[in-house]
C-alpha positions as CSV (number, residue, x, y, z in Angstrom):
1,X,-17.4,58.1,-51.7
2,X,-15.1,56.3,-49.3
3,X,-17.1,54.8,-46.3
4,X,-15.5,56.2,-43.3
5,X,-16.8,56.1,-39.8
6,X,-17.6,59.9,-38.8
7,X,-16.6,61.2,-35.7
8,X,-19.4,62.9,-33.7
9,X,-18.3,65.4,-31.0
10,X,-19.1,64.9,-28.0
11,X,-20.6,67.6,-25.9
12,X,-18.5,69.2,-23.1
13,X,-19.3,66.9,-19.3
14,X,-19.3,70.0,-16.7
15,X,-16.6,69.7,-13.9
16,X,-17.8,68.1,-10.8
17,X,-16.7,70.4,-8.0
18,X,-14.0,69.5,-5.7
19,X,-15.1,69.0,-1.6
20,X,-12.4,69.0,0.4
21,X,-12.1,66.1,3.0
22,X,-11.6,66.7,6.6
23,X,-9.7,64.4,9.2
24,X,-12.4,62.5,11.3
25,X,-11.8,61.4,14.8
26,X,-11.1,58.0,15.7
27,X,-13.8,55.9,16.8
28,X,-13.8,54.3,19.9
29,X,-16.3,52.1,20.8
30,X,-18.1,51.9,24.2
31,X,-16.6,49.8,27.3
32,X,-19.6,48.0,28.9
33,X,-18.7,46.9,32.4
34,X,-20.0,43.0,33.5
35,X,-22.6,43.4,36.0
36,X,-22.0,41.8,39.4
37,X,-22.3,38.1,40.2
38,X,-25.2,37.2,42.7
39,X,-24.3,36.6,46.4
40,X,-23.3,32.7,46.6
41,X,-23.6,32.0,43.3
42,X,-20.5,31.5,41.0
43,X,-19.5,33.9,38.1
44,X,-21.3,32.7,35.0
45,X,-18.6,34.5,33.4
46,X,-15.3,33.0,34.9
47,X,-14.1,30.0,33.9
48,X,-14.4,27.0,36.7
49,X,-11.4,25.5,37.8
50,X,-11.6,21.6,36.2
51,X,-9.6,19.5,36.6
52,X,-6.4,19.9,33.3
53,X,-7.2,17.2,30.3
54,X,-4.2,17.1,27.5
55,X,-5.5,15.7,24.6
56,X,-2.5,14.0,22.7
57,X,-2.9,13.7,18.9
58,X,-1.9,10.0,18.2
59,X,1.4,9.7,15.8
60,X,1.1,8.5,12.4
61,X,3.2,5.9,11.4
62,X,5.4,6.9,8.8
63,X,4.6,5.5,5.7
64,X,7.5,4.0,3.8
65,X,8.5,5.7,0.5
66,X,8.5,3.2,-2.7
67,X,11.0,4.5,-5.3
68,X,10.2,2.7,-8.6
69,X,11.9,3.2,-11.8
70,X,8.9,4.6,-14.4
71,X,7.3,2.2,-16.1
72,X,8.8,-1.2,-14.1
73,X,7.4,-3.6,-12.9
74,X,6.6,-4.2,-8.5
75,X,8.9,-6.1,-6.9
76,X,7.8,-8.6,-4.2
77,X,9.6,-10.5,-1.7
78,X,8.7,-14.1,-0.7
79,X,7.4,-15.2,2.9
80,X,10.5,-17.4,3.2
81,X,14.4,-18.5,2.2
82,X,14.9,-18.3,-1.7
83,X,17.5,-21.6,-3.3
84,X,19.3,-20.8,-5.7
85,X,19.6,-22.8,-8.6
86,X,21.0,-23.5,-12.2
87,X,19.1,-23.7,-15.0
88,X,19.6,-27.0,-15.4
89,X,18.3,-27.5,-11.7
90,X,15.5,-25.3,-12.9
91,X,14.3,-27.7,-15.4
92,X,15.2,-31.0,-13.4
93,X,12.9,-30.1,-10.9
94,X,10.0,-28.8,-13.5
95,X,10.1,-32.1,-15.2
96,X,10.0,-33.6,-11.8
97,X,6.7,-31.5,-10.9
98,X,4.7,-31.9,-13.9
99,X,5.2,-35.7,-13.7
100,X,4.1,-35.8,-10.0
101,X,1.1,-34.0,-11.4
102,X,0.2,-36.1,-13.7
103,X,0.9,-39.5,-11.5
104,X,-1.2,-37.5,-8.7
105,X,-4.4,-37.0,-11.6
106,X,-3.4,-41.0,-12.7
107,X,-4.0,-41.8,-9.3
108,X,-7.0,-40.4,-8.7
109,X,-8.8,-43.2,-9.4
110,X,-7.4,-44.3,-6.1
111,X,-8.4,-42.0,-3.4
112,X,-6.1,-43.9,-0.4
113,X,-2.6,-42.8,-2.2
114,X,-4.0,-39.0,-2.7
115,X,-3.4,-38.8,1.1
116,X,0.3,-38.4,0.4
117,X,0.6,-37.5,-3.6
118,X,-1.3,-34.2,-3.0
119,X,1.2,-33.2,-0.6
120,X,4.1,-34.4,-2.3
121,X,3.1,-32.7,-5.4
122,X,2.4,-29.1,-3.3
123,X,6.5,-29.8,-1.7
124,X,7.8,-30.5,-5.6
125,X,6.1,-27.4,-7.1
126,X,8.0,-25.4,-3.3
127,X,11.2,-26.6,-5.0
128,X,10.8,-25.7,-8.2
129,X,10.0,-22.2,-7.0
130,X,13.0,-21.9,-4.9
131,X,11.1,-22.1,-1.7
132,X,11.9,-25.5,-0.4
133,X,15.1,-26.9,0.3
134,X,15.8,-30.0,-2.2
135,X,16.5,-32.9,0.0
136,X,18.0,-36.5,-0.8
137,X,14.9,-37.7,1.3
138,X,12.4,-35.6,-0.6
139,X,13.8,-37.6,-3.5
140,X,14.3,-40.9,-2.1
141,X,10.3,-40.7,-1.5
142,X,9.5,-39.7,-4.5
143,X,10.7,-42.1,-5.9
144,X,9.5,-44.9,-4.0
145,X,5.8,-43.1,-3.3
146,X,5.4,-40.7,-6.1
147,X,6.6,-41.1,-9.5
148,X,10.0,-43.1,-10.4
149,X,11.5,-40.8,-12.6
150,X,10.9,-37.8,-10.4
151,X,12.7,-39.3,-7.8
152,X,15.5,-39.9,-10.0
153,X,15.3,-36.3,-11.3
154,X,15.5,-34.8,-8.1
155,X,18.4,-37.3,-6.7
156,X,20.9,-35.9,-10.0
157,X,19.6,-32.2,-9.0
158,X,22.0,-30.2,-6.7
159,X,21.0,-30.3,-3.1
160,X,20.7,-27.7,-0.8
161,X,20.6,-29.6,2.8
């Protein structure tokens, strides 16, 4: 015997009858009339005649647009003028800044010349960056306040004033 799922009929669902539908009228709704303001007193109704306020939404500045290549990397912009240099320039003036830094450290033991090493140091890292102009009298002190060979680095790199 084959297992087969039987049908079972299904007894016979009586018609419903048809109604027919008939048009309806529209419905309008009632019209109320507003009852009559009191003698001397205003309509609560009306609006008052105040004085015309504008309100004026403030404008948004527009926001700039940043178009980046996908997976770059920001770029900035410095506060100031950018020097070019070489790359031998480049590392003239990084030898130049790391021995300030270490005469400045040296020195330490002597607070009176930090007055002016500190400084000097800061304006020697500028121009390595490219952010100070390298100057014959920037290197002429250097060399007699700073470091020796510093100066002298900075007096064979190219100038820009």
């Amino acid at each position: 015997m084959t297992d087969q799922p039987q049908e079972t009929p299904q007894p016979a669902q009586p018609a419903e009858p048809v109604v027919p539908v008939q048009p309806q009228a529209q419905y309008t709704p009632p019209t109320y009339a507003a009852p009559a303001p009191a003698q001397g007193q205003p309509d609560a109704c009306q609006p008052q005649a105040a004085p015309q306020q504008t309100y004026q939404q403030p404008q948004a500045a527009p926001q700039p647009v940043y178009v980046q290549q996908p997976y770059s990397a920001p770029v900035y912009t410095t506060a100031g003028t950018v020097y070019a240099m070489t790359d031998t320039d480049r590392t003239l003036r990084l030898i130049a800044f790391i021995l300030n830094l270490i005469t400045t450290v040296a020195c330490a033991i002597l607070i009176f010349p930090l007055a002016w090493m500190i400084p000097m140091t800061v304006h020697s890292w500028g121009i390595y960056k490219g952010t100070k102009a390298n100057t014959v009298a920037f290197g002429v002190c250097t060399l007699i306040f700073l470091d020796f060979i510093s100066g002298i680095l900075l007096l064979v790199s190219n100038k820009e004033a």
